[in-house]
PLY file of the C-alpha trace (Angstrom):
ply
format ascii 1.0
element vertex 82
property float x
property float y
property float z
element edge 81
property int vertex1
property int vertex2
end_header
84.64 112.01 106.26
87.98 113.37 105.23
89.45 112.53 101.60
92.86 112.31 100.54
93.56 113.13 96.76
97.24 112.68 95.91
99.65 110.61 92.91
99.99 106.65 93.97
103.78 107.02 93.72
106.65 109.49 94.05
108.36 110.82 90.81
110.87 107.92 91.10
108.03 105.28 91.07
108.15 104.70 94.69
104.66 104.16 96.21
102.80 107.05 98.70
100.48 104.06 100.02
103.21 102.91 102.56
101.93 100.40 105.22
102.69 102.60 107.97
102.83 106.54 107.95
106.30 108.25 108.03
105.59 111.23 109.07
104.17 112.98 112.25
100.46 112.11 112.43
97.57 115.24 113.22
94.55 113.46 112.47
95.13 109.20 112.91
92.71 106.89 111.91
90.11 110.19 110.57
91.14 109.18 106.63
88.50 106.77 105.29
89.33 107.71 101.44
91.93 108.02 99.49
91.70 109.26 95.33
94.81 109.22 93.41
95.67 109.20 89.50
95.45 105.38 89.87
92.86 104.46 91.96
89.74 105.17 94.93
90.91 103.39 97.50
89.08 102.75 101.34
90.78 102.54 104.51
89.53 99.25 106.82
91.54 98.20 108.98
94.62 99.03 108.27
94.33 98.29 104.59
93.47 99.57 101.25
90.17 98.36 99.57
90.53 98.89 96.03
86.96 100.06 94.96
87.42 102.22 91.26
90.35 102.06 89.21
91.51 104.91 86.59
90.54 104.02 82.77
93.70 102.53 80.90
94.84 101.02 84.20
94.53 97.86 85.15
94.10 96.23 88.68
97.91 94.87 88.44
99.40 98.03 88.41
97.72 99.32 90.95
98.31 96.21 93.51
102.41 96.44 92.18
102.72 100.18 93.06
101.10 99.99 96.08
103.40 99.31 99.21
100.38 99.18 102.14
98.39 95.71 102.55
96.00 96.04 99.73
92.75 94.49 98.98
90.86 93.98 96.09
87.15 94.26 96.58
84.94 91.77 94.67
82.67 94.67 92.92
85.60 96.49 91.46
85.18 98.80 88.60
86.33 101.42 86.09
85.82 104.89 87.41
83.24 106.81 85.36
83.11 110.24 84.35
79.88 112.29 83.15
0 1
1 2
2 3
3 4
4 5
5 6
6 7
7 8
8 9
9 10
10 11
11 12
12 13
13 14
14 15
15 16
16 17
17 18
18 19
19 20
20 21
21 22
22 23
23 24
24 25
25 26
26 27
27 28
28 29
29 30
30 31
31 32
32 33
33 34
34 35
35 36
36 37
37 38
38 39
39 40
40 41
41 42
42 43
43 44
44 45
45 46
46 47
47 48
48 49
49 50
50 51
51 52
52 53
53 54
54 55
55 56
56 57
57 58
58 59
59 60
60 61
61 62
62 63
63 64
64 65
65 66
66 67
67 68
68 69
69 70
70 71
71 72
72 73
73 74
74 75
75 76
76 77
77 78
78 79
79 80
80 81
């Protein structure tokens, strides 16, 4: 079960979550998770599942910087910290 943790977009505001990878692939299809500033996120076939989002951002502006078929799941919710 590997994890990704990296930003949602580039320092110009250009989305990481691309529909397709651009760059030479050592692992394909081995990334189920992926935790950014925004968002968790879960891989299905081929697209994201929005499960948590970050507090103070909202489900909008997660689905507009996000460039990869996304998918809102219908339990959403606020990530918690204890």
């Amino acid at each position: 079960n590997i994890i990704v943790v990296m930003t949602h977009a580039a320092k110009n505001g250009e989305s990481k979550l691309l529909p397709r990878c651009t760059l030479p692939l050592t692992g394909a299809g081995c990334i189920r998770r992926v935790l950014t500033d925004l968002a968790l996120l879960e891989i299905e076939d081929g697209a994201f599942i929005l499960r948590e989002y970050a507090p103070g951002v909202s489900i909008d502006d997660i689905v507009s910087k996000t460039a990869g078929k996304i998918i809102v799941a219908d339990d959403v919710r606020e990530m918690r910290f204890n």
